[in-house]
MDTraj code that builds the backbone (N, CA, C; nanometers):
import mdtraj as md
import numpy as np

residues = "UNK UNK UNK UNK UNK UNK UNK UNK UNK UNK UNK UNK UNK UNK UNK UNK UNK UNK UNK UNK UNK UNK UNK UNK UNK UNK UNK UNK UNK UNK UNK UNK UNK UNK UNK UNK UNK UNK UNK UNK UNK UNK UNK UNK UNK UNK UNK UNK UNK UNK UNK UNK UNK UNK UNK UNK UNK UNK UNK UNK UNK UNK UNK UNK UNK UNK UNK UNK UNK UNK UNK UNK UNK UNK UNK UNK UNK UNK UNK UNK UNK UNK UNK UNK UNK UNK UNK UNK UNK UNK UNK UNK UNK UNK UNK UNK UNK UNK UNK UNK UNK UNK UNK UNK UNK UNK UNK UNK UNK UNK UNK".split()
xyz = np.array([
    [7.5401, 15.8054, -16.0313],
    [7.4628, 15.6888, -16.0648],
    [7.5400, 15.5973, -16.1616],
    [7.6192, 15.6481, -16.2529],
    [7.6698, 15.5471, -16.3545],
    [7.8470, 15.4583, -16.2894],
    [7.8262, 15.5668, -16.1539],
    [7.9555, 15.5019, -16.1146],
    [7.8788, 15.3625, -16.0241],
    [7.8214, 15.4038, -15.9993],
    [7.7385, 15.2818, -15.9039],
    [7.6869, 15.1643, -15.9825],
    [7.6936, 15.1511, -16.1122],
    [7.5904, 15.0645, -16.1893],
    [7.7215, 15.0035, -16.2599],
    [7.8855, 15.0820, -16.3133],
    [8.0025, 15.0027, -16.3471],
    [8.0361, 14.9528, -16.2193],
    [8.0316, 14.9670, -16.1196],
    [8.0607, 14.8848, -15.9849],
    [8.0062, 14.7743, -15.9770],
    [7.8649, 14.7771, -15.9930],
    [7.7649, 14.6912, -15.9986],
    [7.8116, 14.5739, -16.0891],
    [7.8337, 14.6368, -16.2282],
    [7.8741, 14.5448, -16.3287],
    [7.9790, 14.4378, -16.3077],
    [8.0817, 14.5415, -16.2632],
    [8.1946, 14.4794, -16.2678],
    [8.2401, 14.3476, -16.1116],
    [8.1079, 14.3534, -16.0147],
    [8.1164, 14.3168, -15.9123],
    [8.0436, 14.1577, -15.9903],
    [7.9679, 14.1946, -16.0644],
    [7.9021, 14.0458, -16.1114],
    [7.9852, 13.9551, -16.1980],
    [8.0722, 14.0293, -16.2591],
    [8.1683, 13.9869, -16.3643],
    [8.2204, 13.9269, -16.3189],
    [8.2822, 13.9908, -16.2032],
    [8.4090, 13.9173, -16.0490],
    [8.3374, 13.7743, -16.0468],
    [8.2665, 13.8213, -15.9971],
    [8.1695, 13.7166, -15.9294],
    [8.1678, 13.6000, -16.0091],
    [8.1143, 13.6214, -16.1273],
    [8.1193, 13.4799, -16.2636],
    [8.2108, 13.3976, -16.2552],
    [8.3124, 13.5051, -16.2644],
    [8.4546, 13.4852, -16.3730],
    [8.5584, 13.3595, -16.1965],
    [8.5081, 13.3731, -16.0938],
    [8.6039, 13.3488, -16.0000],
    [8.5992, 13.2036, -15.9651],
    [8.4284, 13.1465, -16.0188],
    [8.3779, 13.0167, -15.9550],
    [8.4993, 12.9416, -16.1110],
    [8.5271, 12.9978, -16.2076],
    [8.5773, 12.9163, -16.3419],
    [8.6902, 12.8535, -16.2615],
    [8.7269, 12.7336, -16.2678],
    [8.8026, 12.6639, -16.2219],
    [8.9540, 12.6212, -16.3412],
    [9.0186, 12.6312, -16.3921],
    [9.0929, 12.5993, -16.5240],
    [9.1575, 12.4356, -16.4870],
    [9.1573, 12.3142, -16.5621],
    [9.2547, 12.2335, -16.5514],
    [9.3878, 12.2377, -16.5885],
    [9.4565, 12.1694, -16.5030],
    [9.6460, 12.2050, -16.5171],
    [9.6297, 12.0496, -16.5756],
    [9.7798, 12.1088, -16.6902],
    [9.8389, 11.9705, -16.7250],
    [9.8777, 11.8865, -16.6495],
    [9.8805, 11.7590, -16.6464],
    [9.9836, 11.6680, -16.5868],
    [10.0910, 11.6455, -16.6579],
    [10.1905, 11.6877, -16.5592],
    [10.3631, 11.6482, -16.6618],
    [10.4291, 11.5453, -16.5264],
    [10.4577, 11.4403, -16.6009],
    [10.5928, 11.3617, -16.5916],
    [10.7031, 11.3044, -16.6361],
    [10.7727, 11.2257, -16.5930],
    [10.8765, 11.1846, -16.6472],
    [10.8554, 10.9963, -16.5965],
    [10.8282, 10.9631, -16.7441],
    [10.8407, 10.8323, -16.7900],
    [10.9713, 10.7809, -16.7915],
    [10.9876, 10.6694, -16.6729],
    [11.1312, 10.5647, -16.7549],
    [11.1112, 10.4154, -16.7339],
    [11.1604, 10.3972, -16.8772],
    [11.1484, 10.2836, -16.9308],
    [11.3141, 10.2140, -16.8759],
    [11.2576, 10.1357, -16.7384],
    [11.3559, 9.9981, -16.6431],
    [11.3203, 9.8754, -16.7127],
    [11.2894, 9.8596, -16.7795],
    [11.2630, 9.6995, -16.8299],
    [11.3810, 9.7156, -16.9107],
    [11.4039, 9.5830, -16.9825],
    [11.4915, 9.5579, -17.1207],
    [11.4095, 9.5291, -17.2453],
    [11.3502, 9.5957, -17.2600],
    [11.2181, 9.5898, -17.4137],
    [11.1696, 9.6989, -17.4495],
    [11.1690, 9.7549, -17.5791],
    [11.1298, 9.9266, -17.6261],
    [10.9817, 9.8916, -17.5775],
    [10.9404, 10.0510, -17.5109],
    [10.8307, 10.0243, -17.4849],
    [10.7455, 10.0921, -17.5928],
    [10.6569, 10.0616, -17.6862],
    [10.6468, 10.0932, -17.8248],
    [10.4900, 10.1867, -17.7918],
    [10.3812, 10.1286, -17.7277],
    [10.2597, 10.2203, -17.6665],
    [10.2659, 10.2814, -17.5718],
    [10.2119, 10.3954, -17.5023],
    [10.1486, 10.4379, -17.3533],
    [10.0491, 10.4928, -17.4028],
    [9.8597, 10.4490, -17.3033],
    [9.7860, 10.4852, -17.3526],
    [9.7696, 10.5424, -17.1758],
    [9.6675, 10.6404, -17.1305],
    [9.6187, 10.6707, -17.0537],
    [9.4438, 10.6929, -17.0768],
    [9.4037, 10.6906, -16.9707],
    [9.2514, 10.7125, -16.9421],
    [9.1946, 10.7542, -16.7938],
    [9.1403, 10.8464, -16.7770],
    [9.1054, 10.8676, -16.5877],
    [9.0416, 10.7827, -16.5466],
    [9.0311, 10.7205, -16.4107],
    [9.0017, 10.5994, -16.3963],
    [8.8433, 10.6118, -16.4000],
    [8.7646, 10.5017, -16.4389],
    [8.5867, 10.5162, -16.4410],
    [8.5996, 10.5447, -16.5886],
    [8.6648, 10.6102, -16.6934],
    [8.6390, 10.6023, -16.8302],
    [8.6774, 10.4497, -16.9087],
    [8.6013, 10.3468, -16.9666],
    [8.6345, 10.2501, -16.9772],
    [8.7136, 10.2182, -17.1469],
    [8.7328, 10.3751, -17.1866],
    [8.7811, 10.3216, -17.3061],
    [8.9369, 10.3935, -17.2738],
    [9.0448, 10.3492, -17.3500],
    [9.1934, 10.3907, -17.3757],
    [9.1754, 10.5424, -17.4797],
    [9.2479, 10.6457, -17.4388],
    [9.2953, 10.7892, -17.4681],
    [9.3404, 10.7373, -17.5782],
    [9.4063, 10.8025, -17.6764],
    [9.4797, 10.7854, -17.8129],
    [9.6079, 10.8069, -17.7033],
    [9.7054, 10.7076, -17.8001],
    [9.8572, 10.6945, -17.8147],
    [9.9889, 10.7701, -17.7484],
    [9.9873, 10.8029, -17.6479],
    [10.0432, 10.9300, -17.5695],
    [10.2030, 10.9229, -17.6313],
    [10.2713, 10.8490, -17.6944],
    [10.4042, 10.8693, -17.7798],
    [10.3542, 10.8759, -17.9175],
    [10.2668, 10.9152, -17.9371],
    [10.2456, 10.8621, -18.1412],
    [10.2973, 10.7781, -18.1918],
    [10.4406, 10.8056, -18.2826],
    [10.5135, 10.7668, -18.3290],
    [10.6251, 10.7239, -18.2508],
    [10.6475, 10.7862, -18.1782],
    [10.7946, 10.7294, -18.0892],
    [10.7876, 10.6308, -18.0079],
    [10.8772, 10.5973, -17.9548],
    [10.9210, 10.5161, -17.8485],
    [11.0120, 10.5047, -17.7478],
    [10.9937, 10.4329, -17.6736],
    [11.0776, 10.4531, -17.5295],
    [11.1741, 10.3542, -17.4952],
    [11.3219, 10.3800, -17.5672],
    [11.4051, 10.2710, -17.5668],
    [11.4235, 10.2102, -17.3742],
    [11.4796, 10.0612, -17.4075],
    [11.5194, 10.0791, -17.2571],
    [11.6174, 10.1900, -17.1721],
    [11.6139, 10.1917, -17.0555],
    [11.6900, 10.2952, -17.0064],
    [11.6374, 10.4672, -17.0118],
    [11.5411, 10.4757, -17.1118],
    [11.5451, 10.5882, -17.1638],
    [11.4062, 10.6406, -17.0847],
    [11.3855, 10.7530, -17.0389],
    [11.3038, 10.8495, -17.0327],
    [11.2339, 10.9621, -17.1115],
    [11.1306, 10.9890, -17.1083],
    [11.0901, 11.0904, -17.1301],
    [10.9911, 11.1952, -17.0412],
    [10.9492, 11.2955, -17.0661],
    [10.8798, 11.3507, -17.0052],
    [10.7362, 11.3538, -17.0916],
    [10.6454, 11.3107, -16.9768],
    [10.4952, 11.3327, -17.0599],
    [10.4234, 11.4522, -17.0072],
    [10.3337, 11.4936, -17.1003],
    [10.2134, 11.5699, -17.0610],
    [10.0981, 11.5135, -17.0871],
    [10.0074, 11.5079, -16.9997],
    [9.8819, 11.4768, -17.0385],
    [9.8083, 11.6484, -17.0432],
    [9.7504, 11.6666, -17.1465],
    [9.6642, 11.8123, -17.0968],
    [9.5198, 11.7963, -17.2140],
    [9.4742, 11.6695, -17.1594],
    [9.3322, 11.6676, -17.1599],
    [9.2033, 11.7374, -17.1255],
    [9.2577, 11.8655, -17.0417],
    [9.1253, 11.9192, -16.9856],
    [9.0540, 11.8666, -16.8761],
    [9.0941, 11.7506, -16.8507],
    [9.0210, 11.7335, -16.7283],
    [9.0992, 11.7775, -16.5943],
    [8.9972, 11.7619, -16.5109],
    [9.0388, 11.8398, -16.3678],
    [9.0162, 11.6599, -16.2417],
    [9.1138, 11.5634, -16.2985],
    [9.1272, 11.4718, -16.1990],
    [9.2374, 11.4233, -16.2408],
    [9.3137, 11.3487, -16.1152],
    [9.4154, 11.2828, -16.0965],
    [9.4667, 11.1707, -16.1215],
    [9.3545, 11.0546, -16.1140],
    [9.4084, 10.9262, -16.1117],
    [9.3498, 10.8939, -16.2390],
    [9.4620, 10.8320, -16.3029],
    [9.4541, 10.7842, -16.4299],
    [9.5072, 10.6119, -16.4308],
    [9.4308, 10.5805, -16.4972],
    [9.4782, 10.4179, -16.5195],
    [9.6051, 10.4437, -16.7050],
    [9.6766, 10.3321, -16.6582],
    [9.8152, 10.3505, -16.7924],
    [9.8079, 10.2111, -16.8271],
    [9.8544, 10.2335, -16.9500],
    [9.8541, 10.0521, -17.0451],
    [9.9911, 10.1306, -17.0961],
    [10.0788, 9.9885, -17.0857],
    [10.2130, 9.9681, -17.1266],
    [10.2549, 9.8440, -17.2405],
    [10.2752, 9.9360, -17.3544],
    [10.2636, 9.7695, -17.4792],
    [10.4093, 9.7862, -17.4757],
    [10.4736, 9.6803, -17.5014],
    [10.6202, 9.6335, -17.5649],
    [10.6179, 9.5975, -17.7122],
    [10.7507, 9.6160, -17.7562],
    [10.7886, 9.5822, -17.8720],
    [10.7577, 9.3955, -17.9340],
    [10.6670, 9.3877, -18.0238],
    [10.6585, 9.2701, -18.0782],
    [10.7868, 9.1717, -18.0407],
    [10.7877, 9.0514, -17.9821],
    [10.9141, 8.9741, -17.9503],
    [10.9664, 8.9728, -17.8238],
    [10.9002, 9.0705, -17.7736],
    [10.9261, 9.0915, -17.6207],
    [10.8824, 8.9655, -17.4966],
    [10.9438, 8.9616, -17.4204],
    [10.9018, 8.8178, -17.3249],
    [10.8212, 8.9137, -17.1820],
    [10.7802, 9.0305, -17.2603],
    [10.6546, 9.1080, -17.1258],
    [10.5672, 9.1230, -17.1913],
    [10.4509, 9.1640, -17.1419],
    [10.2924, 9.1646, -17.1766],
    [10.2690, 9.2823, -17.1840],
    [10.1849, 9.3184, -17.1859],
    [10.0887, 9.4508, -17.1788],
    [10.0869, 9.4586, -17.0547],
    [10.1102, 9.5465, -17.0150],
    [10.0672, 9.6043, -16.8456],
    [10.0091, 9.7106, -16.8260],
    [9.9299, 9.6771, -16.6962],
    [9.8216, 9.8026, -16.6617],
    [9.8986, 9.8742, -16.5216],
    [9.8479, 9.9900, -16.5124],
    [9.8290, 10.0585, -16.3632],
    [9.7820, 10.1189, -16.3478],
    [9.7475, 10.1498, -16.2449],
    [9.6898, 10.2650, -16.1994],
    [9.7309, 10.3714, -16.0822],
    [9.7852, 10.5075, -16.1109],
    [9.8265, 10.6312, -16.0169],
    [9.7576, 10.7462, -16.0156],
    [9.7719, 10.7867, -15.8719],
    [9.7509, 10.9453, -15.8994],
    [9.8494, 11.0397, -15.9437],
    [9.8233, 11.0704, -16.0655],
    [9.9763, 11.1534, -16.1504],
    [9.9581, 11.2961, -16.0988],
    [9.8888, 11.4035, -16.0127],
    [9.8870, 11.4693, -15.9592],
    [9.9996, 11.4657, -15.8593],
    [10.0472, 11.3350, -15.7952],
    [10.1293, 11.3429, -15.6760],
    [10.2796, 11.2983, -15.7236],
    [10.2502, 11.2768, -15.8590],
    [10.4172, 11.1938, -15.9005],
    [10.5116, 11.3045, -15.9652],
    [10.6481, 11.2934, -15.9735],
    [10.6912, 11.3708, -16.0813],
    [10.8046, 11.2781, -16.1665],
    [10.7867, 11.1133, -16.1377],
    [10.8360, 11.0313, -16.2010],
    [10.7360, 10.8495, -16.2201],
    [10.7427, 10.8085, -16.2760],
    [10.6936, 10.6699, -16.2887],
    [10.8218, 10.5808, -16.3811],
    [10.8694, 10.4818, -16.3350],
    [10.9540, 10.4001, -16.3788],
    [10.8597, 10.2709, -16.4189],
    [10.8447, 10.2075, -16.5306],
    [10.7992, 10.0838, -16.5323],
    [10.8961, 9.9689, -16.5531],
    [10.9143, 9.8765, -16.4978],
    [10.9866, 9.7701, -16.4418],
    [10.9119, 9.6246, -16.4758],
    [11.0246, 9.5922, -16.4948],
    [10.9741, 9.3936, -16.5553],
    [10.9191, 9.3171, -16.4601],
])
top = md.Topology()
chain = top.add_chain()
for i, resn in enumerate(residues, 1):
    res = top.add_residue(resn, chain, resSeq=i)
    for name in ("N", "CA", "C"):
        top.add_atom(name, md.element.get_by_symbol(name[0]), res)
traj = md.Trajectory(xyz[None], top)
């Protein structure tokens, strides 16, 4: 009987534990093709109408230069909208986009 009732147990546990779904990070690799440090990257999944905090903090993304990002927000979707600020003095704007970073393993932003 007590083998039948840890079976039991452990069949419900299964059971719980299998529907948990975990979110994966998104990692890419950012490069900065323009000629202007790119000084912000903010992200947000698309339908959230406010901007994520600061995805370089402190740093920045000289021209030419790459980095690799992670987003690991916890969420379990793909398409994210991106805001791109330049360095004060710059002759580019703020730019938006929008990708599914699930399918990329690079994004270049370009003038």
């Amino acid at each position: 009987m007590r083998n039948i009732t840890l079976s039991a147990v452990s069949a419900i546990a299964f059971l719980a534990f299998s529907g948990v779904s975990y979110a994966e990070d998104l990692v890419f690799t950012l490069k900065n093709g323009t000629n202007s440090v790119l000084t912000n990257f903010y992200t947000s999944p698309v339908g959230v109408n406010e901007w994520e905090d600061d995805v370089f903090g402190r740093q920045v993304l000289n021209p030419g230069e790459s980095m690799d990002i992670t987003i690991a927000d916890g969420r379990d979707v793909c398409k994210y909208d991106m805001r791109f600020e330049f360095e004060e003095g710059s002759s580019l704007d703020t730019t938006t986009d929008t990708q599914n970073l699930c399918e990329m393993g690079s994004y270049t932003i370009n003038e």
